[in-house]
Steps between C-alpha positions, in 0.01 A plus 500: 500500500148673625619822253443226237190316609333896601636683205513173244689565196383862508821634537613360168115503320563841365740481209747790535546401837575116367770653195668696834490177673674297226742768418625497849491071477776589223681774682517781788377824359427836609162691467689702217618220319130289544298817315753520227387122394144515581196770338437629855639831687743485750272549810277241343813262496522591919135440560525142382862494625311564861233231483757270388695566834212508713391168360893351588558413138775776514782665674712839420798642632697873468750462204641870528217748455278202316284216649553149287260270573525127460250211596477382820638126483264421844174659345586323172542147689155559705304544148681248359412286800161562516472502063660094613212446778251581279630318185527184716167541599414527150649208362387280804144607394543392129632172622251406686274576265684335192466181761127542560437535122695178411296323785225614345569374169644192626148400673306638204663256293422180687151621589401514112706158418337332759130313355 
């Protein structure tokens, strides 16, 4: 999870490296078949391809004389875990303050009908 917390959502900030990432969510593809979908040049397609691996968001292995690359289901469950952690951490934050703010309308309300 530190690749996360370090890198943030860096790895999937830049856009063509997001459409890769959601084109593998739908299937395995190969560095071939990724450029023929997306405006970018093969080697382009292997540069993101790389920092998506290094980050552990995905995996390849030899199919013949191709690489197909897939997401990593372990890297995808660590950013989905931390994405939960901090969601929780938002919504325990707006609670608490949703409380406070009825508290405080609660005691401005008998402060002004009081003589």
């Amino acid at each position: 999870m530190s690749a996360y917390q370090d890198a943030g959502l860096g790895l999937l900030g830049d856009p063509m490296r997001r459409a890769i990432f959601e084109t593998l969510a739908r299937r395995p593809s190969s560095v071939g078949e990724l450029a023929a979908q997306l405006p970018i040049s093969r080697p382009a397609v292997s540069q993101h391809l790389k920092a998506l691996k290094d980050g552990g968001l995905v995996v390849s292995h030899a199919e013949g004389t191709r690489r197909i690359y897939r997401l990593d289901p372990q890297g995808v469950a660590a950013l989905r875990s931390w994405l939960d952690g901090v969601w929780e951490h938002a919504l325990a934050d707006f609670h608490k303050f949703a409380e406070q703010t009825v508290a405080d309308e609660t005691t401005h309300h008998v402060t002004e009908e009081q003589p």
